[in-house]
C-alpha positions, 0 to 999 in steps of 0.5 A, a space after each residue: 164677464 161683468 160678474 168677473 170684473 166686480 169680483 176682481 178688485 175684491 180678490 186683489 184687495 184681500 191679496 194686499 192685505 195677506 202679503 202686508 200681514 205675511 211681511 208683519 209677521 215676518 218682520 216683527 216678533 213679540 217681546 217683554 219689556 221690563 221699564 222700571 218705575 220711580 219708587 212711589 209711596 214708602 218705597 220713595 223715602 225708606 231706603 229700608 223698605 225692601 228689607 221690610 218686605 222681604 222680612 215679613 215674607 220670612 214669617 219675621 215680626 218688622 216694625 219700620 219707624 223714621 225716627 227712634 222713638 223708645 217709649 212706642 218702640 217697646 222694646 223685648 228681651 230679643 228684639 233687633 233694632 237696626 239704625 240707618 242712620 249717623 249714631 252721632 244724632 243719637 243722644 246719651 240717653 238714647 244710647 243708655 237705653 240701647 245698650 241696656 236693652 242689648 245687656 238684656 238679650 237684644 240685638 243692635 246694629 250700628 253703622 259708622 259715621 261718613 268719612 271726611 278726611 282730617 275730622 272722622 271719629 266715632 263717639 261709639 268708642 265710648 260704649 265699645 272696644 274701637 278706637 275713636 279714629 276712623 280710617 279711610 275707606 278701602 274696598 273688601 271684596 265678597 265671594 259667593 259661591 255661583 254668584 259675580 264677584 262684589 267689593 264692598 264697603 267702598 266708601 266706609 270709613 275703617 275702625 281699628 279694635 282697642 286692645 284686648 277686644 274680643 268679637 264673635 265675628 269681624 271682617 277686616 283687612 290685611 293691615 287689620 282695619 276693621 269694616 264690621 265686628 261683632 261684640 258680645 254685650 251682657 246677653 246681647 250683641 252690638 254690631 258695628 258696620 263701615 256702612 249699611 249700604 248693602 241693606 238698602 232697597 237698590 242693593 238688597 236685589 243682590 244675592 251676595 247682599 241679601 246673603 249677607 243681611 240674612 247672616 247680619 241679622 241672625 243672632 234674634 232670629 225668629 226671636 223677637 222683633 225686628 225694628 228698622 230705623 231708617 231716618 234717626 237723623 232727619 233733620 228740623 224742618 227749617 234746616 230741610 226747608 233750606 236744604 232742599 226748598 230753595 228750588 222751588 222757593 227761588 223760582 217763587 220769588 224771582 217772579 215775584 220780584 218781577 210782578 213787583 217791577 211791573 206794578 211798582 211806581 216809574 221813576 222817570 217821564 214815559 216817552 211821549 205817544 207819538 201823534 197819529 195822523 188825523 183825518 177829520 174835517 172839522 179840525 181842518 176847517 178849524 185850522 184853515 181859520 185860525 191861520 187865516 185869523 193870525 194873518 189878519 184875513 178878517 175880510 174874508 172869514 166874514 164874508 164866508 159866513 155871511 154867505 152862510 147865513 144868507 144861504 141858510 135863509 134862502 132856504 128857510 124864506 126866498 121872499 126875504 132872501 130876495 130883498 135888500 137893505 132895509 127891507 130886508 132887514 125889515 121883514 127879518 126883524 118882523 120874522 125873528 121879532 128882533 130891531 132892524 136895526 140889530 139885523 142891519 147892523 149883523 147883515 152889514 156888507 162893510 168889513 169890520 176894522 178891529 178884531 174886537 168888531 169881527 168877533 161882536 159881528 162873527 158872534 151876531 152872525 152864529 146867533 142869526 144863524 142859528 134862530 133861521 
């Protein structure tokens, strides 16, 4: 019977914990989650870098810079170089040298600037058959074939074709307002883009948009390599210090300034601290005095320190306490060494009559006071 009751609770413990795990496993299924992360390293800065990678994935030689740099860029007969960036940051002799590499076989892909209502031209009408004036931006639509219907080119500005041009291929609207084209150069070709949009690391994901950029790049490919230039136009320092460090500059100096609120001079008095209560004995007495000094109780502060005096030398000689007089003064004088006519005179029972006498015998009194 014991044996029974001590393997109870054990059976109806295990009992427990198989109905909790039969509800958890009821109740709760396993499933993935995919939590994307902030972009960290290059991918946090080249919009490009996506493109990068899926380049080098297809066996294509890429090489990603931030600024165009020409002299370290080498450039080939087939090479692609791809700017980011507002061509307007680029120069005269930058330009010359592109499209002198592009007469020479190679492949260039320019966007245009963004659209600002009353002030949007291109200075690439310079080196290409478009017209200066740029269009508002309006919406093209891309088909692919199994895949969600997509609108591009949304916030791109337009260009229209001067008169005459020729292009290998071009996608434009109804009205005839171009969003890019293609130009045959001398033995290359320039290609001229409402925006890069579709290139970026966020938009490159899409299959219409991968499609596209496959089609975009293809006159060099597996010819020569592929230069991307993501950030042509960042600016001097000073001017992104301005732009963007403010929001840790401002902070900094508000509380600078309130670090110097608190250690600069004041100007004006402090209130004063108010005045504690106190408690010591020795300030009482003191004041007990020195009312009794202004009221003219000068009878009186003599004779409590006379009984002092004669207290103290009760305790230190009872003989003498004893007497009167003369002979006590006497046989003071002949204790301390001193006149009994001083000792007289300092125990003397007569009241003083002027302040100047009280503070004299007041004085004698501490001396004697402190020789006992």
């Amino acid at each position: 019977m014991s044996r029974a009751r001590s393997v109870l609770p054990w059976l109806s413990g295990l009992a427990l914990i198989g109905v909790l795990v039969a509800w958890f496993l009821l109740t709760h299924k396993r499933e993935l989650q995919t939590i994307p992360l902030p972009a960290r390293g290059e991918a946090s800065y080249n919009p490009l870098y996506a493109l990068k990678l899926s380049l080098h994935a297809q066996g294509q030689q890429v090489q990603s810079r931030q600024r165009l740099d020409l002299e370290k860029m080498h450039l080939g007969r087939h090479d692609t170089v791809l700017i980011y960036s507002d061509p307007r940051t680029l120069g005269d002799a930058e330009l010359e040298a592109l499209f002198a590499f592009v007469e020479t076989g190679g492949h260039l892909i320019l966007r245009l600037p963004a659209w600002q209502q009353g002030a949007s031209h291109t200075t690439l009408a310079q080196w290409l058959p478009i017209e200066a004036n740029l269009h508002k931006p309006a919406c093209m639509a891309l088909n692919v074939a199994g895949q969600t219907p997509h609108r591009e080119f949304c916030n791109g500005a337009q260009f229209d074709l001067s008169k005459g041009a020729k292009t290998r291929a071009a996608w434009h609207t109804r009205q005839g307002q171009h969003v890019f084209a293609r130009f045959g150069y001398g033995d290359g070709s320039v290609d001229v883009l409402s925006t890069l949009e579709m290139l970026n690391n966020d938009s490159l994901i899409e299959p219409p948009h991968s499609d596209f950029t496959r089609q975009l790049l293809a006159p060099n490919w597996n010819a020569g390599r592929m230069h991307l230039v993501y950030a042509a136009d960042m600016p001097p320092l000073w001017r992104w210090l301005l732009i963007h460090a403010w929001k840790v500059l401002l902070p900094l100096l508000l509380a600078l300034l309130a670090w110097l609120c608190l250690r600069a001079q004041r100007f004006g008095p402090w209130l004063p601290s108010p005045m504690q209560p106190r408690r010591a004995l020795l300030e009482h007495v003191d004041a007990s005095g020195e009312h009794l000094l202004r009221y003219g109780k000068l009878t009186l502060l003599h004779r409590a320190l006379r009984e002092t005096v004669l207290a103290r030398l009760r305790r230190v000689d009872p003989l003498i306490a004893a007497q009167q007089g003369d002979t006590q003064a006497r046989l003071l004088a002949q204790r301390l060494g001193l006149h009994p006519d001083t000792l007289r005179a300092v125990l003397d029972t007569r009241p003083p009559a002027t302040p100047h006498e009280f503070r004299q015998r007041i004085a004698r009194l501490i001396a004697l006071r402190k020789r006992l």
